[in-house]
Backbone as CSV, one residue per row, in Angstrom:
resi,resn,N_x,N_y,N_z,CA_x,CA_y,CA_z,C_x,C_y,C_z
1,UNK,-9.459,-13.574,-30.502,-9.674,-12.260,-29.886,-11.019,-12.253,-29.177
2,UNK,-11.062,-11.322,-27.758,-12.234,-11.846,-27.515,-13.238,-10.971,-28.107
3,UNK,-14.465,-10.731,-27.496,-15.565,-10.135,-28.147,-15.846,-9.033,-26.943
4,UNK,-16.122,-7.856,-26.890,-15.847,-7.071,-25.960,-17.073,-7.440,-24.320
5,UNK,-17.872,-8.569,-24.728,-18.749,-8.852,-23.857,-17.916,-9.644,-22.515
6,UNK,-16.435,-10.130,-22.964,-15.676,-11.165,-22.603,-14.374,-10.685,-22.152
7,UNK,-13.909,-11.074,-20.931,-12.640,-10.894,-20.322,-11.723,-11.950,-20.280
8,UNK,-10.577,-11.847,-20.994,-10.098,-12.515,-21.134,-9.175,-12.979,-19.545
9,UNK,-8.637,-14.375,-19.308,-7.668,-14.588,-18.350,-6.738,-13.780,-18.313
10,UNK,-6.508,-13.045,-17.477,-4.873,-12.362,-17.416,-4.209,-12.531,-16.304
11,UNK,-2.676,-12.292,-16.202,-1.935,-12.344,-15.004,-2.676,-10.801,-14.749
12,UNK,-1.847,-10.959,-12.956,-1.582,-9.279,-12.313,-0.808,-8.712,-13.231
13,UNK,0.275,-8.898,-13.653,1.072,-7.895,-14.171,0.471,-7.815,-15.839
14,UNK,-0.078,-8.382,-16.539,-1.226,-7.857,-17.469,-2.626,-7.103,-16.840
15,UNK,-3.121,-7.101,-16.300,-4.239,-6.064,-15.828,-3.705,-5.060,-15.560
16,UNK,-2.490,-4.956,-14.637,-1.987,-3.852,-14.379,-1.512,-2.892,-15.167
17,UNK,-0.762,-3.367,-16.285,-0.480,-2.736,-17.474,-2.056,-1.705,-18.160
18,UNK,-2.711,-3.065,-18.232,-4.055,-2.457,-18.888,-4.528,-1.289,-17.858
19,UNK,-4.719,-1.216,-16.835,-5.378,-0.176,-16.148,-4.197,1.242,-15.951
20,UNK,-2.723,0.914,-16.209,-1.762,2.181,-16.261,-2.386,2.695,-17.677
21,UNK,-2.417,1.848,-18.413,-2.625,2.547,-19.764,-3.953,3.299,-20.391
22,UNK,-5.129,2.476,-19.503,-6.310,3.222,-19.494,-6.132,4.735,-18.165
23,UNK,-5.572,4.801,-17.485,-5.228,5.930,-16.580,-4.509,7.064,-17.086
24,UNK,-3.246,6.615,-17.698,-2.836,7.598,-18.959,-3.386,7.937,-19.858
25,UNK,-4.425,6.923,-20.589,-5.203,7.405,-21.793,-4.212,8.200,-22.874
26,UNK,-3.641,7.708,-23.001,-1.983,7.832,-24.288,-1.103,6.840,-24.462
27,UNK,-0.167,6.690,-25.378,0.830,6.217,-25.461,1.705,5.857,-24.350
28,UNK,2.602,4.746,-23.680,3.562,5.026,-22.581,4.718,3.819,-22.891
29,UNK,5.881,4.723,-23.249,7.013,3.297,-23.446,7.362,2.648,-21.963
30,UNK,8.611,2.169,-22.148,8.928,1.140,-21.110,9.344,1.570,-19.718
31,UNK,10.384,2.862,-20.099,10.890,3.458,-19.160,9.509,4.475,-18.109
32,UNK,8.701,4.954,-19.238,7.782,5.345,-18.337,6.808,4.488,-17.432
33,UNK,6.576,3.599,-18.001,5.731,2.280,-17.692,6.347,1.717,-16.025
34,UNK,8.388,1.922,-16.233,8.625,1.590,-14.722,8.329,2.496,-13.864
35,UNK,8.513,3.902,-14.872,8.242,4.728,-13.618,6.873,5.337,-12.530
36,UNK,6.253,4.807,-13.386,4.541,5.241,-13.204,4.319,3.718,-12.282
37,UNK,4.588,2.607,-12.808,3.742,1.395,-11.923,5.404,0.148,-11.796
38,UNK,6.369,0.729,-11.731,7.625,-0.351,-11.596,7.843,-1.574,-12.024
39,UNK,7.024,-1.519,-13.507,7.578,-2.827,-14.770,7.669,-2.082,-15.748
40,UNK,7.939,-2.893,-17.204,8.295,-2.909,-18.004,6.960,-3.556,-18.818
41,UNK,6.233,-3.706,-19.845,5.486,-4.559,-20.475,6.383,-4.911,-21.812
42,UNK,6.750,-6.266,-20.863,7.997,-7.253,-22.016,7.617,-8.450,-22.073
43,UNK,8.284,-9.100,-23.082,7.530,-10.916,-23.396,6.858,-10.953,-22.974
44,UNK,6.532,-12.022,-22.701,5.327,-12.891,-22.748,3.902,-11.942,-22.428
45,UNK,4.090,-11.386,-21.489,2.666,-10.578,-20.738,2.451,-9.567,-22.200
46,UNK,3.599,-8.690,-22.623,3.201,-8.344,-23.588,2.790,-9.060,-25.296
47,UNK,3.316,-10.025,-25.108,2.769,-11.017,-26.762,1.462,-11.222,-26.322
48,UNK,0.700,-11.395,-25.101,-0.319,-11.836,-24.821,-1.253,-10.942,-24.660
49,UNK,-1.025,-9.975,-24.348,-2.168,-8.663,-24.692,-1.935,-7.674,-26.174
50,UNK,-1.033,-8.220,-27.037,-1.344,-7.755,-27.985,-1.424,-8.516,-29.009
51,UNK,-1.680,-10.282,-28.809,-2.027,-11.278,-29.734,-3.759,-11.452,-29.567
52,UNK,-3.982,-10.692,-28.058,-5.601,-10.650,-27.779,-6.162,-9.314,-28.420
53,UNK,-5.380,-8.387,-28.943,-5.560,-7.303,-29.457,-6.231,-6.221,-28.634
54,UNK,-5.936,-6.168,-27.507,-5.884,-5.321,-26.095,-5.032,-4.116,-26.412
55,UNK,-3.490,-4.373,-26.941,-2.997,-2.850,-26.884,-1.816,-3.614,-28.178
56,UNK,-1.625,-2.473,-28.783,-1.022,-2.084,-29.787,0.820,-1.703,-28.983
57,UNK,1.915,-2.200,-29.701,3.270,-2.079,-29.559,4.029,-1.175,-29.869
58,UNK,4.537,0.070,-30.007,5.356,0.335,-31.388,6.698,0.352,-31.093
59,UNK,7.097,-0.926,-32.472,8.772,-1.553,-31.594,9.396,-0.834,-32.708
60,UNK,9.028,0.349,-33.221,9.924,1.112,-34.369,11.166,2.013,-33.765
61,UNK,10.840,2.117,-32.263,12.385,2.489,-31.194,12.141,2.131,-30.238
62,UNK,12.698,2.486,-29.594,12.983,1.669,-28.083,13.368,3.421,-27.368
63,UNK,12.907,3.012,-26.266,11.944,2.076,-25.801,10.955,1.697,-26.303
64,UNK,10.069,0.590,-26.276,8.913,0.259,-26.881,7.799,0.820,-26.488
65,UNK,6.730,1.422,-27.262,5.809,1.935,-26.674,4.379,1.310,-26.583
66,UNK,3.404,1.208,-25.648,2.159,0.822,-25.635,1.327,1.628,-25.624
67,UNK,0.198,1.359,-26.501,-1.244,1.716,-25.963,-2.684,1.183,-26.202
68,UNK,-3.675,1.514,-25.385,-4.429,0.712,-25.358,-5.522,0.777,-26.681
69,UNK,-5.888,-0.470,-27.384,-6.529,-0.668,-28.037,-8.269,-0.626,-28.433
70,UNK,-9.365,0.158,-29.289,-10.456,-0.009,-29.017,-10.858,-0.910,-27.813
71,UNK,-10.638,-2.107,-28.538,-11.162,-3.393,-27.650,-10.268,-3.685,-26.125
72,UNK,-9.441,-2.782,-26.103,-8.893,-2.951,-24.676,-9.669,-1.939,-24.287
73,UNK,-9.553,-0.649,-24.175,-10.660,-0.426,-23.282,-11.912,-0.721,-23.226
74,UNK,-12.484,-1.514,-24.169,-13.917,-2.044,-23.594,-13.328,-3.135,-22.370
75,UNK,-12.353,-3.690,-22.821,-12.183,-5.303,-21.741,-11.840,-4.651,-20.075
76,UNK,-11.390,-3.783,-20.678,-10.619,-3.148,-19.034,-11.651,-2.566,-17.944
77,UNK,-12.623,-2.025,-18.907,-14.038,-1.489,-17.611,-14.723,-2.532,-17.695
78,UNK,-14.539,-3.641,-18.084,-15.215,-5.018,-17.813,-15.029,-5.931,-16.677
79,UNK,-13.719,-5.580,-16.854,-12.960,-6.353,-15.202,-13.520,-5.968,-13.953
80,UNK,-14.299,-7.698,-13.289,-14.477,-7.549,-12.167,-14.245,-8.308,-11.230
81,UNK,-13.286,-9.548,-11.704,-12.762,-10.641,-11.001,-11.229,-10.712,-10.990
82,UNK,-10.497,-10.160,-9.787,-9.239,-10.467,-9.871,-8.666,-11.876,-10.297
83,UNK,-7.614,-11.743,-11.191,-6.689,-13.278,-11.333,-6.502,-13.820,-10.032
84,UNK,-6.566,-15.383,-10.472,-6.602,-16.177,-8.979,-4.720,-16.105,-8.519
85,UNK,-5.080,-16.195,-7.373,-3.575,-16.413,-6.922,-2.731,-14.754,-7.017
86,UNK,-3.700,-13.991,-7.034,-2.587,-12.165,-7.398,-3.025,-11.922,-5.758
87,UNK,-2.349,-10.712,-5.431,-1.907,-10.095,-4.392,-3.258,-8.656,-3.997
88,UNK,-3.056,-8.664,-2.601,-3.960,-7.862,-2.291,-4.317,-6.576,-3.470
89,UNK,-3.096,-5.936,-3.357,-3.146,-4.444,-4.294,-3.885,-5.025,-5.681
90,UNK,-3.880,-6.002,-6.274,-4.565,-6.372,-7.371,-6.230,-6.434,-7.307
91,UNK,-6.616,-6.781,-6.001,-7.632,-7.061,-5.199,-8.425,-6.064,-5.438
92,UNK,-7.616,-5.088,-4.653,-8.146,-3.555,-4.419,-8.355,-2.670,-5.161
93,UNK,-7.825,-3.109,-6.838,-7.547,-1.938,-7.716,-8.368,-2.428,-8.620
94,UNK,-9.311,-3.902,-8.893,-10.330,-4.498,-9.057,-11.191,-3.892,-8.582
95,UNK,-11.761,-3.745,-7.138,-12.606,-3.136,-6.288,-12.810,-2.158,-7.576
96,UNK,-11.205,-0.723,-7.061,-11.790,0.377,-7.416,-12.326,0.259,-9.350
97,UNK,-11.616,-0.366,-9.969,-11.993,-0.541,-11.428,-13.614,-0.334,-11.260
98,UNK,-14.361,-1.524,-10.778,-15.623,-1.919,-10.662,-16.187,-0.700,-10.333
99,UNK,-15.990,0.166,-8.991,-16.869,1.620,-8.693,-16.768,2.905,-9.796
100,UNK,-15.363,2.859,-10.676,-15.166,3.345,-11.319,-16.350,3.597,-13.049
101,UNK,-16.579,2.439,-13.000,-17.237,1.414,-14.000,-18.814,2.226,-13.622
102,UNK,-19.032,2.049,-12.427,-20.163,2.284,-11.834,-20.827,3.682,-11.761
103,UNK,-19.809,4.392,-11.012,-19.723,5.734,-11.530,-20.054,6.950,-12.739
104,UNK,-19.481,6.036,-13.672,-19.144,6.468,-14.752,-20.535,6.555,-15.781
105,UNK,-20.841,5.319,-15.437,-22.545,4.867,-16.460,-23.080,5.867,-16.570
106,UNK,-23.245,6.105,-18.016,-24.395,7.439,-18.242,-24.063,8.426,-18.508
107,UNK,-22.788,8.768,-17.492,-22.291,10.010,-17.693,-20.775,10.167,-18.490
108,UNK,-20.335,9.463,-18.511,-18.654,9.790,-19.731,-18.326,7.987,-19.673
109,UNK,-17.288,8.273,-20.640,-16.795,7.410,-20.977,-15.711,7.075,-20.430
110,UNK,-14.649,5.774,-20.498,-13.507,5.923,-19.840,-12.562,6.694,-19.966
111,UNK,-12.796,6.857,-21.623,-11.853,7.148,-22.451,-11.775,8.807,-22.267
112,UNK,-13.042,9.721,-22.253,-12.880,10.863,-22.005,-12.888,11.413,-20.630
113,UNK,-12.910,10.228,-19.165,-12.885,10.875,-17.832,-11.252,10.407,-17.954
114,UNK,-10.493,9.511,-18.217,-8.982,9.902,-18.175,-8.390,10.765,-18.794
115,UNK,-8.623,10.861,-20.059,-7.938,12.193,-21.199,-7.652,13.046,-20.404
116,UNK,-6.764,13.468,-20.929,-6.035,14.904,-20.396,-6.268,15.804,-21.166
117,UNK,-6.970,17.393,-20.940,-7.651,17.982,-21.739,-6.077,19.068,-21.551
118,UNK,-6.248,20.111,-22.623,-5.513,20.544,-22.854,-5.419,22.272,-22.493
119,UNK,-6.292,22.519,-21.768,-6.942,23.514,-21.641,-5.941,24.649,-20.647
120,UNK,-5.634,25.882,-20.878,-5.007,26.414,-20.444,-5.782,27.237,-19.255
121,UNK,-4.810,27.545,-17.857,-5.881,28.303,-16.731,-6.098,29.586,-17.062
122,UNK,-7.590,29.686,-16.690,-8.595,30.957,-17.229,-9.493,30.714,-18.459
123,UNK,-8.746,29.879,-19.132,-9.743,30.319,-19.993,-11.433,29.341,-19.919
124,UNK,-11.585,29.152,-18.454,-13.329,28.860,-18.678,-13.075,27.430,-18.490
125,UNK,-14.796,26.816,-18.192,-14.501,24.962,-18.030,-14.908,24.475,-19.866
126,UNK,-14.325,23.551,-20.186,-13.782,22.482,-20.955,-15.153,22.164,-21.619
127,UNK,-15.560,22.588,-22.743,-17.022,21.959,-23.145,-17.118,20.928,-23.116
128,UNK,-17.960,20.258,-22.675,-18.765,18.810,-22.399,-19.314,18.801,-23.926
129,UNK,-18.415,17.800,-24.903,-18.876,17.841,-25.943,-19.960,16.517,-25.794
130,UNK,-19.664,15.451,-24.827,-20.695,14.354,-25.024,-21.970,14.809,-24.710
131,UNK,-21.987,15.736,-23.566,-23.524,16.219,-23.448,-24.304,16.754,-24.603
132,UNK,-23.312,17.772,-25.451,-23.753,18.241,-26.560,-24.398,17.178,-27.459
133,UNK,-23.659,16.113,-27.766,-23.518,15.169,-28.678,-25.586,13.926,-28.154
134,UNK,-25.396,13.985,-26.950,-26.536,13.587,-26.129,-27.939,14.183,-26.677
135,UNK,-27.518,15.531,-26.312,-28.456,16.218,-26.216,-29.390,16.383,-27.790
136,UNK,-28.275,16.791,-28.366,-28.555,16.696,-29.917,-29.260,15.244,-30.400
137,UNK,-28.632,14.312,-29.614,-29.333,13.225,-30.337,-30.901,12.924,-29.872
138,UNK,-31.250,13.626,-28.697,-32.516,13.788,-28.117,-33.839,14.679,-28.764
139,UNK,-33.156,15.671,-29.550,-33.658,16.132,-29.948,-34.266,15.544,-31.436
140,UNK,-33.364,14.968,-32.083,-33.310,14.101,-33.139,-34.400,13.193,-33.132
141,UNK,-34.810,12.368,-32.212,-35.365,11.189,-32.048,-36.231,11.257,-31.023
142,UNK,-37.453,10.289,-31.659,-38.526,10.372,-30.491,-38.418,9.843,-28.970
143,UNK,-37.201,9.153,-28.852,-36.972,8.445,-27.411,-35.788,7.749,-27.632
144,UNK,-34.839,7.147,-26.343,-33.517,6.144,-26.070,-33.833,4.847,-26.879
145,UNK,-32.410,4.568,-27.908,-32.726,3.487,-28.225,-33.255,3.783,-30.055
146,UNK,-33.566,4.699,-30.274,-34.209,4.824,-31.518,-32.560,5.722,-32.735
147,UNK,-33.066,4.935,-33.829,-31.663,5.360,-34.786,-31.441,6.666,-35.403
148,UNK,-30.624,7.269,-35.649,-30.344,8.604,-36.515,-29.417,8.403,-36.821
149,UNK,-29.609,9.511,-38.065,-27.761,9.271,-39.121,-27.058,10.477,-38.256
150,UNK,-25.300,9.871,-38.589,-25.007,10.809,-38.661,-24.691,12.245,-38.757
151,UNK,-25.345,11.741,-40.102,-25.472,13.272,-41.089,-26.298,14.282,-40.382
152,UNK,-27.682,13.619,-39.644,-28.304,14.491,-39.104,-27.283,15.384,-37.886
153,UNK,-26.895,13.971,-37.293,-26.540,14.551,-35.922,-25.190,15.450,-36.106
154,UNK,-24.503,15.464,-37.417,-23.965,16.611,-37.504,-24.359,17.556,-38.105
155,UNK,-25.087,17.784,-38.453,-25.844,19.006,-39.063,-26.520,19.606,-37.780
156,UNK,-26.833,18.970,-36.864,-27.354,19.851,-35.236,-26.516,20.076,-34.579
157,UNK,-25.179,19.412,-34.602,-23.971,20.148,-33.994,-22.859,20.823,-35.052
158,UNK,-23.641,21.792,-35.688,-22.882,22.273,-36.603,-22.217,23.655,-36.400
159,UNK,-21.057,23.846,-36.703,-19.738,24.311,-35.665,-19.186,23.978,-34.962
160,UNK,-19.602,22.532,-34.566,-18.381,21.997,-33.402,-17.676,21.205,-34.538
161,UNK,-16.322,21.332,-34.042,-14.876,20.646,-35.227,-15.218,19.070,-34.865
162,UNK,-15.039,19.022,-36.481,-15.452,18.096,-36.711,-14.033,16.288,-36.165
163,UNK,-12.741,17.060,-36.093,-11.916,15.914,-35.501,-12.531,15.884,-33.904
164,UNK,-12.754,17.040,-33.048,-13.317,16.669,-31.842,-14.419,15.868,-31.729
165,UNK,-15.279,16.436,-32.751,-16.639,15.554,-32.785,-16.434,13.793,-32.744
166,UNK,-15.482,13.607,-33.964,-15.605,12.512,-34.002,-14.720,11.349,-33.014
167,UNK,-13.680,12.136,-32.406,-13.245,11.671,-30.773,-13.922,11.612,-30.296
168,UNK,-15.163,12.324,-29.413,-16.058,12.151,-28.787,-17.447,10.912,-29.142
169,UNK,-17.483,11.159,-30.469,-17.779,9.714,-31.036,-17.704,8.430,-30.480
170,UNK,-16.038,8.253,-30.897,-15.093,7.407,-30.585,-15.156,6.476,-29.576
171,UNK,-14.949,7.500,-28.550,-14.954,7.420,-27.023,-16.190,6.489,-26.590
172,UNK,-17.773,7.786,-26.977,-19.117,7.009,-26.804,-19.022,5.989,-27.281
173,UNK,-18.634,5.291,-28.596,-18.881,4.171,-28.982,-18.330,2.442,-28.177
174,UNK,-17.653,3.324,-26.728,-16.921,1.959,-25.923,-17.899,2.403,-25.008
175,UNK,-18.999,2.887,-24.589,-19.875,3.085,-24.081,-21.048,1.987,-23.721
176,UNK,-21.261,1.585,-22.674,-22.650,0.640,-22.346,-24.208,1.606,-23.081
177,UNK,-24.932,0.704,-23.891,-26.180,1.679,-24.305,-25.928,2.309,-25.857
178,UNK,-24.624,2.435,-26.093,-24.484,3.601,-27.108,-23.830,2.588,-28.518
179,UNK,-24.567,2.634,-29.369,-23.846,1.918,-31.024,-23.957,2.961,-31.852
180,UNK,-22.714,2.549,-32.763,-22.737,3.259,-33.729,-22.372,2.042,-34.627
181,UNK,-23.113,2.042,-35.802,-23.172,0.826,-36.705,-22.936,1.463,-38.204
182,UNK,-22.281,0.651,-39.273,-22.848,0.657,-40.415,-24.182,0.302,-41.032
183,UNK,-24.810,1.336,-42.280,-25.900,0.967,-42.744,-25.438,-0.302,-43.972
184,UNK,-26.202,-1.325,-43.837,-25.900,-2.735,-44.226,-26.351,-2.396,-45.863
185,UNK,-27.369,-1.655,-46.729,-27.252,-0.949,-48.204,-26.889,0.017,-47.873
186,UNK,-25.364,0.082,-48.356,-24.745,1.477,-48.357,-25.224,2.071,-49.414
187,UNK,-25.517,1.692,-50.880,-25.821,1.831,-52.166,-27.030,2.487,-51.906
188,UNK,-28.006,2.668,-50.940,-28.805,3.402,-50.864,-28.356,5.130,-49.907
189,UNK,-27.441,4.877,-49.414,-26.713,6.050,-48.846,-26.334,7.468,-49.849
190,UNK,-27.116,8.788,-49.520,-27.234,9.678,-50.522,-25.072,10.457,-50.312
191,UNK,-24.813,11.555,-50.628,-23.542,11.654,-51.149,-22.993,11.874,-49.596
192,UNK,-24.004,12.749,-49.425,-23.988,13.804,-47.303,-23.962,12.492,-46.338
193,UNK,-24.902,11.549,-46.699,-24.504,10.807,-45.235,-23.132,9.797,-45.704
194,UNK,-22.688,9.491,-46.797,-21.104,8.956,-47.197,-20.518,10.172,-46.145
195,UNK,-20.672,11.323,-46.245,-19.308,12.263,-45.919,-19.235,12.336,-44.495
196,UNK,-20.620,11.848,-43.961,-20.545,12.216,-42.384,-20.351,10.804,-41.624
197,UNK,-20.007,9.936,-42.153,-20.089,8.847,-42.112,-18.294,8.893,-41.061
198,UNK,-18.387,7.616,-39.848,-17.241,7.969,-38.717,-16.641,6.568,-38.956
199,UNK,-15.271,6.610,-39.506,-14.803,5.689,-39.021,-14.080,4.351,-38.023
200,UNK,-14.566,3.665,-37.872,-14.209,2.557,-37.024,-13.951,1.360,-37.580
201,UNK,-12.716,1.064,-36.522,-12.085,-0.487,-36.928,-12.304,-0.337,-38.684
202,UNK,-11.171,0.859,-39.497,-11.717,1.307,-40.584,-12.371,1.090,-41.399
203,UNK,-13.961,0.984,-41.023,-14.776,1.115,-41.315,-15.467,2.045,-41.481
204,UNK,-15.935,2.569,-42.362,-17.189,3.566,-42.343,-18.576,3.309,-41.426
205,UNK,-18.982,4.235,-40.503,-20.523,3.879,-40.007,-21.533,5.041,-39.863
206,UNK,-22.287,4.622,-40.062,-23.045,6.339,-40.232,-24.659,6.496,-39.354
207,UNK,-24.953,5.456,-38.547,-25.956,5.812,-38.319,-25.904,5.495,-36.190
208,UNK,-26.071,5.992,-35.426,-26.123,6.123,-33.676,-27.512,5.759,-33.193
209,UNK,-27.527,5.148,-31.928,-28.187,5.079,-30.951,-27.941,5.006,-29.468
210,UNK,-28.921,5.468,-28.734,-28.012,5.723,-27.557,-29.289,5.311,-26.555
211,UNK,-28.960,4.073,-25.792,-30.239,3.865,-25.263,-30.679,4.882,-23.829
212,UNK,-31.315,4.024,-22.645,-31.594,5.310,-21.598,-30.660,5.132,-20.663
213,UNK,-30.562,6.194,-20.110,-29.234,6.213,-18.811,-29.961,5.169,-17.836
């Protein structure tokens, strides 16, 4: 598997998959998969992005469904070299990946500029929970780059729900600049920072940094 610093070789019709599925930012079986980009993600292309652990299968009905994996979306805003031998449109959708990539730094994640928010018309714009989440951690700490728990940083965003919170988490944590780590003596960890503690790759981690834009 690779290491998210690393892009793995792929055909066109594996990147392509990967970038429908980071564009949806959800689940998408087969039939939708033709209808959105006109394949299917079957054999081989699919054993190969989910033996690299890029995207997850679920062959419990059929159609089969995909979606993309932590470590696939880190690999996917990584891409900046089309496969040799692919076709212009592969070319071009490289290009835009890369400005996309570019764009994005600093200000959201991939994961929360595709999401589809759920928000009904009128009622107001969509809280920017990462700014919140930013901001709070600024306040926390003497400068970019420096550590805080959890615990703190939810105790300064206290009233925001805590499943959103920790999506937004989530998200930051495929972020350039931004870690969220386990503390290596947990045994020194008091009862509050266990509870505020976010899981990943199920793991428990409890302590953020977020370097400078």
């Amino acid at each position: 598997m690779p290491s998210t610093e690393e892009v793995p070789a792929l055909t066109g019709t594996q990147l392509l998959a990967l970038v429908v599925l980071m564009a949806e930012a959800r689940p998408l079986n087969n039939t939708e998969l033709k209808t959105l980009a006109g394949f299917a993600l079957t054999g081989a292309d699919n054993k190969k992005l989910v033996g690299l652990g890029l995207v997850e299968t679920d062959r419990t009905q059929r159609p089969f469904a995909h979606e993309l994996t932590d470590q696939g979306w880190a690999v996917v805003q990584r891409i900046r070299t089309p496969p040799a031998r692919t076709t212009s449109a592969v070319r071009s959708l490289v290009t835009l990946l890369t400005n996309i990539d570019r764009a994005l730094q600093g200000r959201s994640s991939h994961a929360m500029f595709f999401t589809r928010t759920t928000e009904e018309p009128g009622e107001g714009p969509t809280v920017d929970l990462e700014s919140k989440v930013r901001l709070g951690y600024d306040k926390l700490t003497p400068g970019p780059g420096e550590w805080v728990s959890l615990a703190d940083l939810r105790d300064a965003l206290d009233g925001v729900d805590r499943t959103d919170l920790d999506t937004t988490l989530r998200a930051m944590a495929r972020q350039r600049g931004v870690r969220i780590i386990p503390v290596a003596n947990t045994k020194a960890l008091s009862d509050r920072e266990r509870a505020a503690s976010l899981s990943l790759g199920d793991e428990p981690h409890h302590v953020l940094a977020i370097g400078a834009a």
